[in-house]
Backbone as ProteinMPNN parsed JSONL, in Angstrom:
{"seq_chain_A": "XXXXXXXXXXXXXXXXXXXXXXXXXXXXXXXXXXXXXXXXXXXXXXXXXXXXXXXXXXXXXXXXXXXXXXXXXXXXXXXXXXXXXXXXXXXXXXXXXXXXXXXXXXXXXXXXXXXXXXXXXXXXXXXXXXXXXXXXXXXXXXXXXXXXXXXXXXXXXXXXXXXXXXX", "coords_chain_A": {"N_chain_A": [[-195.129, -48.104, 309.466], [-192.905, -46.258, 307.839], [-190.805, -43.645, 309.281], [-189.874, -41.58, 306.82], [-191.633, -42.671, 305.222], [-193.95, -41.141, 306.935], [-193.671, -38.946, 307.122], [-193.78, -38.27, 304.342], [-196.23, -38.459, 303.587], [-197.343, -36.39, 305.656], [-196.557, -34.594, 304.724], [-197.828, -34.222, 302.136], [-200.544, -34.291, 302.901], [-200.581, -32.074, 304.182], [-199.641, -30.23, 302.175], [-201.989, -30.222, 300.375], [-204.063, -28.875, 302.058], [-203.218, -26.865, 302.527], [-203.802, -25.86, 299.704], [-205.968, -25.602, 299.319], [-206.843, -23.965, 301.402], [-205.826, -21.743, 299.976], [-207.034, -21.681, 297.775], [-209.715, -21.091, 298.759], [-209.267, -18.523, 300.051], [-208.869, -17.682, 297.732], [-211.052, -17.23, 296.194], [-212.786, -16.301, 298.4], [-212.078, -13.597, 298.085], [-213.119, -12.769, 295.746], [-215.777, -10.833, 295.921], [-214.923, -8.585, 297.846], [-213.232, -7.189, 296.58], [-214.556, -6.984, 294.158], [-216.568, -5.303, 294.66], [-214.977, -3.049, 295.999], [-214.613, -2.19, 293.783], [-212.517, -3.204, 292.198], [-210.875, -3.361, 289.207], [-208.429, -4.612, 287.795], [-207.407, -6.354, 289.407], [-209.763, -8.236, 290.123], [-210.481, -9.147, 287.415], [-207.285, -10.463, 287.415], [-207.968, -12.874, 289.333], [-208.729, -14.753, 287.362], [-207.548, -17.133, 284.676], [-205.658, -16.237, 281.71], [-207.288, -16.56, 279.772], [-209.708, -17.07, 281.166], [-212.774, -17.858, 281.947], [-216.209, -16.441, 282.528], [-219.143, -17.179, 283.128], [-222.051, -16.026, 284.065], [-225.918, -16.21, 284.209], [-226.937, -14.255, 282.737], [-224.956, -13.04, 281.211], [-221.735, -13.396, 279.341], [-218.252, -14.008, 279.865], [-215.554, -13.8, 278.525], [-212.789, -13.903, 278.578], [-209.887, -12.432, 280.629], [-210.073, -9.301, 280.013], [-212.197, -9.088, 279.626], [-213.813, -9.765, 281.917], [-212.898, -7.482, 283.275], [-213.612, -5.626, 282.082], [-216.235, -5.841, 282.526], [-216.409, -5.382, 285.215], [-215.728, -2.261, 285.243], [-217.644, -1.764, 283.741], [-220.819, 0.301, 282.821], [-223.23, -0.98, 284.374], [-222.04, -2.576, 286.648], [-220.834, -0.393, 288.054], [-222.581, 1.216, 288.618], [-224.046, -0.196, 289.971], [-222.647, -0.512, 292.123], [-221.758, 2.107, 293.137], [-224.273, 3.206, 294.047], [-224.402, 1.571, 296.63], [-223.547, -1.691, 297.402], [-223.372, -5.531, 297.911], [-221.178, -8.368, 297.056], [-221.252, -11.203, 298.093], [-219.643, -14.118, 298.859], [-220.893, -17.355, 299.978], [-219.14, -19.868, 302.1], [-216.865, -21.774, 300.56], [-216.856, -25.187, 299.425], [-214.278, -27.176, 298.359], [-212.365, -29.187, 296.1], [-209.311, -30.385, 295.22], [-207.077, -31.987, 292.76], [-204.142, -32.87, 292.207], [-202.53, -30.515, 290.038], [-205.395, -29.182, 289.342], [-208.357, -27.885, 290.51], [-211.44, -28.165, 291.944], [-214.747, -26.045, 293.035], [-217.294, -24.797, 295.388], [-220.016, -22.795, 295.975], [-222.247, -20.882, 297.563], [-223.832, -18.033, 296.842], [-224.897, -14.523, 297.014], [-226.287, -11.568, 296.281], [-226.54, -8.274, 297.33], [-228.265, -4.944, 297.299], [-228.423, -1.635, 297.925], [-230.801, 0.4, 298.79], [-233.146, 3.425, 299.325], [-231.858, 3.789, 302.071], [-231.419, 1.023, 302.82], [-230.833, -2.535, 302.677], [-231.443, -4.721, 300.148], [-231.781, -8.378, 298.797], [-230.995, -9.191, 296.307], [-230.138, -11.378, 294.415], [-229.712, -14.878, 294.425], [-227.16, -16.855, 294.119], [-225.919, -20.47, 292.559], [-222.393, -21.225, 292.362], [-220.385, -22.691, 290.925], [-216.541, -23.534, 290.469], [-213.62, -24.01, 288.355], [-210.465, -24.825, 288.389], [-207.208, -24.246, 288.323], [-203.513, -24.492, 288.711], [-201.139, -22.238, 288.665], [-197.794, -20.712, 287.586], [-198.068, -18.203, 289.174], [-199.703, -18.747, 291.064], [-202.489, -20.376, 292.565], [-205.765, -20.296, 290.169], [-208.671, -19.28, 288.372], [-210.411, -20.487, 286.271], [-212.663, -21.192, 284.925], [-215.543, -20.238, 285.897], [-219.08, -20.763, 286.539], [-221.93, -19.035, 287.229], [-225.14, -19.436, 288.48], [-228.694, -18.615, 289.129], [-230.563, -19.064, 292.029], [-233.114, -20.115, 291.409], [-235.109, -22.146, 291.766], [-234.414, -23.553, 289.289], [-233.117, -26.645, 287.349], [-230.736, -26.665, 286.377], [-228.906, -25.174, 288.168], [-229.187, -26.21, 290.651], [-228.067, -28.613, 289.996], [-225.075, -27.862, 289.479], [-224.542, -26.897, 292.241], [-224.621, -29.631, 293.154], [-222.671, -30.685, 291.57], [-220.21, -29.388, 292.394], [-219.806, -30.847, 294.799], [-219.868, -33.464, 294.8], [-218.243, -33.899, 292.322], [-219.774, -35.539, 290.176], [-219.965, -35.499, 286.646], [-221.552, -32.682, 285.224], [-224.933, -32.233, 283.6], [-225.7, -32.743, 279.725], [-224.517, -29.815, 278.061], [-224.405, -28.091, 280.062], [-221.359, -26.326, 282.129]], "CA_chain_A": [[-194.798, -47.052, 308.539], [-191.404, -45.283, 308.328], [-190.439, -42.162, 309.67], [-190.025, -41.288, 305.838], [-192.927, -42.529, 304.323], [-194.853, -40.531, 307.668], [-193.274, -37.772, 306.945], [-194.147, -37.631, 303.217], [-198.211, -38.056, 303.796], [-197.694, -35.84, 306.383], [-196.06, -32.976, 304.135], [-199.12, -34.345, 301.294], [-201.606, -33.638, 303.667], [-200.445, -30.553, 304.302], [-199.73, -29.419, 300.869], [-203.707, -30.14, 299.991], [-204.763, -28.099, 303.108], [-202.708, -25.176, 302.06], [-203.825, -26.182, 298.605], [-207.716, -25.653, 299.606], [-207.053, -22.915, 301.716], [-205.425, -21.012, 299.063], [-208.721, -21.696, 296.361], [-210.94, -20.537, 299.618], [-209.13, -17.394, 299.92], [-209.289, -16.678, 296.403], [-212.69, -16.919, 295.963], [-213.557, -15.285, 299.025], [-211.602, -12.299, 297.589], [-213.915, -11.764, 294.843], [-216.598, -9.812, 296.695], [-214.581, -7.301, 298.509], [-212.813, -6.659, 295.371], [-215.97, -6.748, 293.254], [-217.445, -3.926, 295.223], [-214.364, -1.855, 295.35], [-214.672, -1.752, 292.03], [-210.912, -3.418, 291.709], [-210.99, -4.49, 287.94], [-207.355, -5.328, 287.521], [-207.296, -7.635, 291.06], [-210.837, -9.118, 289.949], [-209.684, -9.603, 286.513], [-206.172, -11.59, 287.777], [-207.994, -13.782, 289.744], [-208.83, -15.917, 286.238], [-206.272, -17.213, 283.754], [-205.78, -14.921, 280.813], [-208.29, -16.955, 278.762], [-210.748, -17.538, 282.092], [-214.287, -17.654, 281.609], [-216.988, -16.258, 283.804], [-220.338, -17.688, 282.737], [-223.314, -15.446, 284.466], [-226.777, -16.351, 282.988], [-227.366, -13.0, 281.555], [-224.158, -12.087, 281.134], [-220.812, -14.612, 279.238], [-217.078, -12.625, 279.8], [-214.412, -15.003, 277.973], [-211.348, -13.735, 278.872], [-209.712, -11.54, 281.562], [-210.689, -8.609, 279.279], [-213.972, -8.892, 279.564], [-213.942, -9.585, 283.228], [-212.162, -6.251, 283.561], [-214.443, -4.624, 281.207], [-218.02, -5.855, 283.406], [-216.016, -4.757, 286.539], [-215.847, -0.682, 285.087], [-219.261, -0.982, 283.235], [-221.923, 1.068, 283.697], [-224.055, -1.605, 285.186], [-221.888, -2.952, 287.631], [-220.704, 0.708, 288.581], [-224.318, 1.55, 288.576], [-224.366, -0.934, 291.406], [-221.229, -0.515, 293.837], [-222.402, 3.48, 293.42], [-225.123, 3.093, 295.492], [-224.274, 0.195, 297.609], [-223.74, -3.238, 296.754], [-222.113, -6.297, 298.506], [-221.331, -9.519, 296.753], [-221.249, -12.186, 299.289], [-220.191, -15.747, 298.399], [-220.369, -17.959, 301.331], [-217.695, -20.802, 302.176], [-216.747, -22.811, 299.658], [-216.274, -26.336, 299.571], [-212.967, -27.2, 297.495], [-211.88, -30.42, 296.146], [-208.309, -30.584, 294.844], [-206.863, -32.787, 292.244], [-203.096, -32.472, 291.447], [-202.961, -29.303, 289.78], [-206.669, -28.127, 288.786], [-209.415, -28.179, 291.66], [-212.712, -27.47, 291.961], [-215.075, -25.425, 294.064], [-218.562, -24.677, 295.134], [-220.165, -22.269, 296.731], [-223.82, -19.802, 297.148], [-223.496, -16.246, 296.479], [-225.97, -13.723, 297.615], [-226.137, -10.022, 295.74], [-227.452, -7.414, 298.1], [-227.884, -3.91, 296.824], [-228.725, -0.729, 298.694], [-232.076, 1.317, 297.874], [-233.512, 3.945, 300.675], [-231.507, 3.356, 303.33], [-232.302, -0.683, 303.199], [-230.44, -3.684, 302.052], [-232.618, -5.559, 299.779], [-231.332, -9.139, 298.387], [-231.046, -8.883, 294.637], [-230.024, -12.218, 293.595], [-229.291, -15.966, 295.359], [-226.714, -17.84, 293.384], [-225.452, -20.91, 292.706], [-221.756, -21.187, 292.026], [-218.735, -23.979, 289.922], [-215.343, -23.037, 289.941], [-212.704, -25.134, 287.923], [-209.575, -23.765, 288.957], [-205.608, -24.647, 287.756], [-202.565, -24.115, 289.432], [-200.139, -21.546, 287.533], [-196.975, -20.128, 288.58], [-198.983, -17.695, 290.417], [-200.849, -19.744, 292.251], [-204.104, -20.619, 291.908], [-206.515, -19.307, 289.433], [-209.596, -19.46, 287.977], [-210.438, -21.114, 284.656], [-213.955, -21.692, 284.616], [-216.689, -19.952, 286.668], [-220.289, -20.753, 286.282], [-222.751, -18.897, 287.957], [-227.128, -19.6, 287.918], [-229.571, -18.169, 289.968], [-231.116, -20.721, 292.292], [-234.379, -19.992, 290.986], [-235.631, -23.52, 291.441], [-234.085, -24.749, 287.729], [-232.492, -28.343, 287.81], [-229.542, -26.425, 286.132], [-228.377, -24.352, 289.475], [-228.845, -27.255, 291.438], [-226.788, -29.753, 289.417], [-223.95, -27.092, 290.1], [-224.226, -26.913, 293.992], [-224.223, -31.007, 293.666], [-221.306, -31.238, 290.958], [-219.29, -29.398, 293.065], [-219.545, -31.663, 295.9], [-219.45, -34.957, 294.364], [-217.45, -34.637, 291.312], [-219.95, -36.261, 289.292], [-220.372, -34.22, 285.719], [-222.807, -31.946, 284.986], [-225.795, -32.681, 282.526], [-225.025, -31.996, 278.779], [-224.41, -28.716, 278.07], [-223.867, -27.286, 280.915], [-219.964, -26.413, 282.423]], "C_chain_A": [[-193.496, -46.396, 309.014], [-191.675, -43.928, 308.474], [-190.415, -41.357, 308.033], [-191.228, -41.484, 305.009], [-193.635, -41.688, 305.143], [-194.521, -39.092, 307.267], [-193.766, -37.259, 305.427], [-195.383, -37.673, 303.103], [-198.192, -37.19, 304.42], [-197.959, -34.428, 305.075], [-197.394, -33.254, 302.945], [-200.345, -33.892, 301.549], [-201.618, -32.021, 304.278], [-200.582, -29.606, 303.18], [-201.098, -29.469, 300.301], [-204.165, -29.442, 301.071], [-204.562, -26.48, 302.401], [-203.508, -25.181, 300.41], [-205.671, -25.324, 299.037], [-207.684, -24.098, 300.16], [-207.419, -21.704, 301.158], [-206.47, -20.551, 298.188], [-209.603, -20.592, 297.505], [-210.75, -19.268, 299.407], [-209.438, -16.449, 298.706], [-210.842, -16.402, 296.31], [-213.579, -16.151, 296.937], [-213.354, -13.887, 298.786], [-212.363, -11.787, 296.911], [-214.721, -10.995, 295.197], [-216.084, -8.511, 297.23], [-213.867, -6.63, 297.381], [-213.532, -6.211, 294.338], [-216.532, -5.653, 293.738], [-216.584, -3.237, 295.457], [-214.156, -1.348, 294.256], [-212.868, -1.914, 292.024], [-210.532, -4.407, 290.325], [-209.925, -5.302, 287.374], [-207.186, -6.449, 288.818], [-208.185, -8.533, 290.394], [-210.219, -9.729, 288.704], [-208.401, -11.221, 286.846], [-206.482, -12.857, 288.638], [-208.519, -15.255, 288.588], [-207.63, -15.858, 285.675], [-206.369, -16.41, 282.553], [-207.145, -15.629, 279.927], [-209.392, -17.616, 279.529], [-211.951, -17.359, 281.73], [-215.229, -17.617, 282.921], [-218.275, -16.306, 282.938], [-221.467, -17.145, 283.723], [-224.446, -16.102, 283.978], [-227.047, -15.409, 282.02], [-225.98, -12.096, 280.861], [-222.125, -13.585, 281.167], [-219.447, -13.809, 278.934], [-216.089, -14.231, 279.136], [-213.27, -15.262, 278.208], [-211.505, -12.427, 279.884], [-209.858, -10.336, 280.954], [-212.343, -8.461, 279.756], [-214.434, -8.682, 281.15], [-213.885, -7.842, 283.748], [-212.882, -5.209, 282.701], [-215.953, -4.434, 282.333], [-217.437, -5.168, 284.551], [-216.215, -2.843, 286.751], [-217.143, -0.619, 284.325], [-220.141, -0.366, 283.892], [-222.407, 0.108, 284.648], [-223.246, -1.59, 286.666], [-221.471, -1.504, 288.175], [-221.604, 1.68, 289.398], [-224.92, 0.907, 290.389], [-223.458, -0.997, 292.749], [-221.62, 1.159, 294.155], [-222.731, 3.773, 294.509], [-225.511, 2.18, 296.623], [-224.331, -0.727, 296.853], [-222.907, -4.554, 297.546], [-222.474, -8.004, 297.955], [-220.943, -10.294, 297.821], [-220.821, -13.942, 299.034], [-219.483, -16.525, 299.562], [-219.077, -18.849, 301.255], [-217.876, -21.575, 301.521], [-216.077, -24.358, 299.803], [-215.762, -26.824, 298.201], [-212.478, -28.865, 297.438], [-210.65, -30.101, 295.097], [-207.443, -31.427, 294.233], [-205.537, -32.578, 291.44], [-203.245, -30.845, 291.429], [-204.173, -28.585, 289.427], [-207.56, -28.617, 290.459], [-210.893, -27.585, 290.717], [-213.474, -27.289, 293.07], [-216.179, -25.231, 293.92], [-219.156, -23.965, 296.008], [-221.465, -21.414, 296.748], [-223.099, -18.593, 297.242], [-224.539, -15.598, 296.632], [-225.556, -11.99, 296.828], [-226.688, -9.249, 296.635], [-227.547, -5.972, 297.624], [-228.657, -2.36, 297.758], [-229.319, 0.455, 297.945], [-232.797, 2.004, 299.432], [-233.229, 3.817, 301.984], [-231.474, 2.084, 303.794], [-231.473, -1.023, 302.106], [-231.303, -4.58, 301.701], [-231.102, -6.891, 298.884], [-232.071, -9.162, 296.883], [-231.087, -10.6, 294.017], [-229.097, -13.683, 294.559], [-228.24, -16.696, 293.982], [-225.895, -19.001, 293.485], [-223.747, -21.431, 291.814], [-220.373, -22.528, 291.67], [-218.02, -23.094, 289.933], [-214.607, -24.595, 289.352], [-211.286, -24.033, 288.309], [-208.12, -24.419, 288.894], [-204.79, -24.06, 288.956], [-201.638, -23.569, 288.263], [-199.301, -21.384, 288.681], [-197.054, -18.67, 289.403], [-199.901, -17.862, 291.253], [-202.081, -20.089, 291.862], [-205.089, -19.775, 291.375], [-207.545, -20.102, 288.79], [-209.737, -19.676, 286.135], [-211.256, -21.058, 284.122], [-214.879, -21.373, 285.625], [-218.081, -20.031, 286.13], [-221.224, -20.852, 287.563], [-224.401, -18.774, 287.978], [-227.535, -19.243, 288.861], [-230.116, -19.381, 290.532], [-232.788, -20.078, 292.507], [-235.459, -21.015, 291.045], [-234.862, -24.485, 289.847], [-233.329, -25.486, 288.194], [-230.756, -27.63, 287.075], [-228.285, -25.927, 287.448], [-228.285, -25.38, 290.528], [-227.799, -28.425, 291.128], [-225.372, -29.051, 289.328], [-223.812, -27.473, 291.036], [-223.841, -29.033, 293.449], [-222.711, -31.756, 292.554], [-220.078, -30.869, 291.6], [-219.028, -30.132, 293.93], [-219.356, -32.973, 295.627], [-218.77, -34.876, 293.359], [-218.168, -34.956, 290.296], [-220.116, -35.011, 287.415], [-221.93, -33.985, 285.578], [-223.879, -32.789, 283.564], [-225.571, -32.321, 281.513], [-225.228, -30.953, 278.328], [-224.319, -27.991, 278.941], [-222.011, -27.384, 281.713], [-219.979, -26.28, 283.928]], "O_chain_A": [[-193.133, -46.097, 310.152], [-192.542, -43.238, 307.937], [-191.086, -40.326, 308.078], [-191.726, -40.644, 304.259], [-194.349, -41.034, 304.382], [-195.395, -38.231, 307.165], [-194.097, -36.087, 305.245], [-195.827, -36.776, 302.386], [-199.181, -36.533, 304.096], [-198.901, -33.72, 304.718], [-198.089, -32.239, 302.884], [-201.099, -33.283, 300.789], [-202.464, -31.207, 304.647], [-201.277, -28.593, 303.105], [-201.32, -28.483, 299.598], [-205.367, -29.434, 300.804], [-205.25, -25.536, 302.013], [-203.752, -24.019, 300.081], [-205.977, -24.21, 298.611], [-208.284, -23.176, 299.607], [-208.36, -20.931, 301.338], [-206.753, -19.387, 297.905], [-210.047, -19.501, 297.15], [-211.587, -18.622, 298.776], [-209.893, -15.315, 298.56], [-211.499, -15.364, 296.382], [-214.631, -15.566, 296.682], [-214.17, -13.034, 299.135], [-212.606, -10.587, 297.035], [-214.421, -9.934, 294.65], [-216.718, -7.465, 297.092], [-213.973, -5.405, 297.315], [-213.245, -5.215, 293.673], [-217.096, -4.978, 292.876], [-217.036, -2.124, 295.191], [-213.634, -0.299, 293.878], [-212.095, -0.967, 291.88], [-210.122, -5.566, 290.266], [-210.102, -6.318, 286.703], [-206.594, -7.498, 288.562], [-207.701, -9.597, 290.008], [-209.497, -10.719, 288.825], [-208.557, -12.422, 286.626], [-205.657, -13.762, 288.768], [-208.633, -16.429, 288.941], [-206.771, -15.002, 285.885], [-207.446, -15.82, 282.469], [-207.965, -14.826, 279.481], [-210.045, -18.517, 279.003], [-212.087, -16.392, 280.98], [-215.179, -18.317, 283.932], [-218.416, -15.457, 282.057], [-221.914, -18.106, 284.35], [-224.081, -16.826, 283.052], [-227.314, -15.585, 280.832], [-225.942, -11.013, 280.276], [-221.591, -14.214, 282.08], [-219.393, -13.056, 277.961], [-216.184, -15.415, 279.458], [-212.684, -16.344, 278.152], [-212.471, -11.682, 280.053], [-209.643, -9.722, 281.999], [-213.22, -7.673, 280.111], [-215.159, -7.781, 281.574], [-214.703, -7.227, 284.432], [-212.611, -4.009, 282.753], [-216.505, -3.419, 282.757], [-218.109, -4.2, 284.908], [-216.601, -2.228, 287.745], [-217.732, 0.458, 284.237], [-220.341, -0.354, 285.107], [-222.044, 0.287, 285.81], [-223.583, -0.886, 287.618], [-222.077, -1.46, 289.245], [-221.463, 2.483, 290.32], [-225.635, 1.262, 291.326], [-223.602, -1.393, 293.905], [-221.776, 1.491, 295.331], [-222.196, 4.26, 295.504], [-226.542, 2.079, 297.288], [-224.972, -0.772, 295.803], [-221.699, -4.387, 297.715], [-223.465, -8.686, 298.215], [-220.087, -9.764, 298.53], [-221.668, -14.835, 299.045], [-218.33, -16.518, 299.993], [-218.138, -18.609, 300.496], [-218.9, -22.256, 301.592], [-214.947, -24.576, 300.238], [-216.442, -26.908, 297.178], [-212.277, -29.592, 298.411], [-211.007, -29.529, 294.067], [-206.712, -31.908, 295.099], [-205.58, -32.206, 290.268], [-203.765, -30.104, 292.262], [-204.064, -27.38, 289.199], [-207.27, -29.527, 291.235], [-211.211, -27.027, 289.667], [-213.27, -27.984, 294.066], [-216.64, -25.311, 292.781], [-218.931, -24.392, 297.14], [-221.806, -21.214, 295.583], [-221.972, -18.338, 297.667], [-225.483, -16.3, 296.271], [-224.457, -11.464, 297.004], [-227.804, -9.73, 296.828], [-226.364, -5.659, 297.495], [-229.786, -2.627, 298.17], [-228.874, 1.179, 297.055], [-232.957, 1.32, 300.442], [-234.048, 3.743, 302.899], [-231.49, 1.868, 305.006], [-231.275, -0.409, 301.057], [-231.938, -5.242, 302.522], [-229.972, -6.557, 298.528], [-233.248, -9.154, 296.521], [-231.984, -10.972, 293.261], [-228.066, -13.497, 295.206], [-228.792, -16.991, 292.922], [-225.046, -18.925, 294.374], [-223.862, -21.968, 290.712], [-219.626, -23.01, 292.521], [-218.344, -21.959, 289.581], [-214.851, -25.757, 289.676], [-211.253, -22.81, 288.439], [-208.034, -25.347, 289.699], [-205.215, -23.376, 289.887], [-201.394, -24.168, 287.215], [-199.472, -21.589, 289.883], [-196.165, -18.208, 290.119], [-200.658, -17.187, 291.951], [-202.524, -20.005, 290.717], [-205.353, -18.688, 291.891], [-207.455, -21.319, 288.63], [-209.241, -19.102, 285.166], [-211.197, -20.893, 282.904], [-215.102, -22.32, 286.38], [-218.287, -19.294, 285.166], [-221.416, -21.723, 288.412], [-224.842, -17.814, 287.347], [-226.798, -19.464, 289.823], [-230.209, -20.457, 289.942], [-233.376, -19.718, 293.527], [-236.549, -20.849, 290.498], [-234.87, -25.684, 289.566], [-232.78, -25.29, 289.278], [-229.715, -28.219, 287.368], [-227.113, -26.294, 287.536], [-227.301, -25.388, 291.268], [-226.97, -28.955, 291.868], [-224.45, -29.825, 289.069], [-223.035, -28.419, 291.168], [-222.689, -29.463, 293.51], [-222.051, -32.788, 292.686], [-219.064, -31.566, 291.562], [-217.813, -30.275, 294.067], [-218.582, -33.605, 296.346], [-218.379, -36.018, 293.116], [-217.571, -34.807, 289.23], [-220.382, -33.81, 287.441], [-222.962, -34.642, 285.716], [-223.517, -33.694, 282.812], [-225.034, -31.223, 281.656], [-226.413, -30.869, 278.008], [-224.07, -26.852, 278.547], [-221.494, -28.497, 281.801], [-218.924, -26.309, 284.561]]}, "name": "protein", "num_of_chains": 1, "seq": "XXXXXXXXXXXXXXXXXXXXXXXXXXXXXXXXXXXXXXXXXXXXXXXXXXXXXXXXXXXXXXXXXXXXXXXXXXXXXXXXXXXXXXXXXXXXXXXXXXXXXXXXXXXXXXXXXXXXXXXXXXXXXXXXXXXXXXXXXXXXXXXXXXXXXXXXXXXXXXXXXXXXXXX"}
């Protein structure tokens, strides 16, 4: 191998590291931002027409994001404690869009005591803009046992698609 071709896997392999990193960071952002109650930050981390898919709860656009962020509810819940948590995500990177996968844990604070509210399992689809990476497509399910929440955790990691109707 030449000094030129080594050099351009090298810089490839690099640019997908930074590439991964970059997704990790974002997504680990949402939590500390989510509980400062930062609705324009939380908001910008989707594309203007991003979608955040909850089960009980479908935001369409960065609007909406930025709307659940100041609602009562969620206000209701950073109030009196709250810490979203979503562990480390494992990121696969394809050109410009990736995707990501990761658990999420709700904890919320009642009498002095951290009680766990809600286990979830989390899809990102995620583009590259000229602000870097962003979110396109979040879908998040409770891992309640349903075959839906699980075929998440395993689409993120293999790639393969989801079952029909689900994103």
């Amino acid at each position: 191998m030449t000094s030129d071709a080594r050099l351009s896997a090298l810089e490839a392999r690099l640019g997908e590291l930074e590439d991964q990193q970059a997704i990790a960071a974002l997504i680990s952002s949402y939590g500390p931002l989510v509980d400062a109650g930062c609705a324009d930050e939380v908001a910008e981390m989707w594309t203007t027409d991003g979608v955040y898919d909850v089960d009980e709860m479908y935001m369409g656009d960065q609007s909406a994001i930025h709307d659940m962020v100041t609602g009562d509810l969620h206000q209701g819940l950073i109030g009196t404690g709250a810490t979203h948590f979503l562990g480390p995500a494992h990121v696969t990177v394809d050109g410009d869009t990736a995707r990501a996968v990761c658990h999420s844990i709700l904890l919320v604070h009642h009498k002095d005591r951290y009680y766990p509210a809600r286990a979830g399992a989390n899809l990102f689809h995620l583009v590259r803009t000229p602000q870097g990476w962003k979110v396109k497509h979040r879908t998040t399910r409770a891992l309640d046992g349903r075959t839906e929440s699980r075929a998440l955790l395993s689409a993120g990691v293999t790639g393969r698609d989801l079952p029909s109707g689900h994103q």
